[in-house]
C-alpha positions in Angstrom: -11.0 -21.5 6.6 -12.0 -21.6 3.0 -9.0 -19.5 1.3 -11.6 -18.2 -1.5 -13.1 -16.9 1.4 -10.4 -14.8 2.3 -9.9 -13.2 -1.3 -10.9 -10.0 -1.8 -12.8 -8.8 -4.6 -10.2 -7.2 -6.6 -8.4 -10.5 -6.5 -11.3 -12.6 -8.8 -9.3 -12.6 -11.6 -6.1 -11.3 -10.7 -2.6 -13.6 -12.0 1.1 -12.2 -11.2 0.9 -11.0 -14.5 -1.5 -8.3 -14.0 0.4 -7.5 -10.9 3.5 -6.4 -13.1 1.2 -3.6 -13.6 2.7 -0.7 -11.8 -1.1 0.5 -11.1 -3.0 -2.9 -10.9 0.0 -3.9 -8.3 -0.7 -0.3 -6.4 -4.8 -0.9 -6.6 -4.3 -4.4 -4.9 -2.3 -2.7 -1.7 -4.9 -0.4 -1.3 -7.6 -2.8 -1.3 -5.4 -5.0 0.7 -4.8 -1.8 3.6 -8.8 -0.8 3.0 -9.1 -4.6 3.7 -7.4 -4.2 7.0 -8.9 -0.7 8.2 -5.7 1.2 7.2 -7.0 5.2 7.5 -6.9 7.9 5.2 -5.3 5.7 2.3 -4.1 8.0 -0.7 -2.8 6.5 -4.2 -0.2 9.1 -5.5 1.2 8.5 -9.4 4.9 9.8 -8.2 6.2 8.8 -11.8 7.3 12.3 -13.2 8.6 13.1 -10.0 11.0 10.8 -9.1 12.4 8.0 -10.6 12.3 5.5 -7.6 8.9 4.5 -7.8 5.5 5.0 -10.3 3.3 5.1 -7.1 3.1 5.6 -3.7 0.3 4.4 -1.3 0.3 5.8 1.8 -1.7 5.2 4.8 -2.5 5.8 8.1 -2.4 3.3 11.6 -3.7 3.9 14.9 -0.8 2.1 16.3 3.0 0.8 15.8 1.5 -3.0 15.5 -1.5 -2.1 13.4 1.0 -0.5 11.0 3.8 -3.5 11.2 0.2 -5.8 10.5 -0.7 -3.9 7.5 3.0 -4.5 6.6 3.2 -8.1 7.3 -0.7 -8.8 5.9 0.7 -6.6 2.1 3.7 -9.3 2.0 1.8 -12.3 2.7 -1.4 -11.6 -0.3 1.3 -10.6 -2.5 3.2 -13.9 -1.5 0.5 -15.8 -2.9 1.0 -14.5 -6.1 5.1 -14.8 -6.4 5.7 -10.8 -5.3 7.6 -9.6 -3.1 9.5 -6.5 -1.8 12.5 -5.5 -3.0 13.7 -3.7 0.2 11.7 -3.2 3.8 12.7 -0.5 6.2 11.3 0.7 9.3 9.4 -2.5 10.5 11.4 -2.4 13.8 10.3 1.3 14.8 6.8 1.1 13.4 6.7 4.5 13.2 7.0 4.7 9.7 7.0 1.5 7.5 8.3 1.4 3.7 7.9 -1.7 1.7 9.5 -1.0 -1.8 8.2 -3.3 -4.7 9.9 -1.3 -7.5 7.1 0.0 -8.7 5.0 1.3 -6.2 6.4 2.0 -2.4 4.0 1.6 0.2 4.5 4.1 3.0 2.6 2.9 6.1 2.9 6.0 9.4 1.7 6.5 12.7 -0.7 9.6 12.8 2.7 11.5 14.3 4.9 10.3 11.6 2.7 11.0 9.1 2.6 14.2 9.8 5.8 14.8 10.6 7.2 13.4 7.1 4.2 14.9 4.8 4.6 13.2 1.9 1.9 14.5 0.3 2.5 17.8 0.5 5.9 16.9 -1.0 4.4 15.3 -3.5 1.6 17.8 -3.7 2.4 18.6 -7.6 1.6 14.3 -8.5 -1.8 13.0 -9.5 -4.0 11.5 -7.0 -5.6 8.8 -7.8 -9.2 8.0 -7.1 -9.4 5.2 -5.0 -13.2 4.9 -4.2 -14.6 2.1 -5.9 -11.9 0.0 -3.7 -12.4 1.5 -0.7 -15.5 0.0 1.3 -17.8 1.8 3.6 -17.6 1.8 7.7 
């Protein structure tokens, strides 16, 4: 398979150095989950509330492997451009996944653990980001 066929759009002119960009590197995941039917993705700016991270993207799976694929499919685009996390924990259970790339932490759930953890309402005070123009119609 062609590999330019397997870029996605956000990726035409993307280098490693755009990707230092706390919010370039945060757009690309969610493209990348959007790209693999994650649900209910959300791009939080976390930055004045904690100090581990700038952003969080969190998203939704239907199942313990869809979420450990989401996982595994995030490190291997971001592989391809030198990145790679810092810290992974979870990816035995499934039930909640969290890749940490310094910057952004991607928090990947099961509809349970997502609801049981509610980050967002924890986070409830951060900005939301819009994330339409990456996200493509079902």
């Amino acid at each position: 398979m062609d590999s330019e066929k397997t870029k996605l759009p956000i990726e035409e002119n993307l280098t490693k150095e755009a990707l230092a960009d706390p919010k370039t590197l945060a757009e690309f995941i969610v493209s990348v989950l959007d790209s693999k039917k994650a649900r209910d993705i959300r791009l939080l700016h976390v930055e004045d509330r904690t100090i581990i991270a700038d952003y969080f993207v969190i998203s939704t799976g239907s199942s313990r492997t869809q979420i450990r694929s989401f996982a595994d499919e995030i490190e291997f685009k971001l592989s391809s451009y030198g990145v790679a996390p810092h810290h992974i924990e979870g990816a035995d259970t499934g039930v909640w996944v969290l890749e940490d790339f310094g910057t952004v932490i991607v928090h990947l759930f099961t509809p349970e653990g997502r609801e049981f953890y509610n980050l967002e309402k924890l986070y409830q005070d951060t900005t939301e980001h819009d994330i339409s123009a990456l996200i493509t119609e079902d």
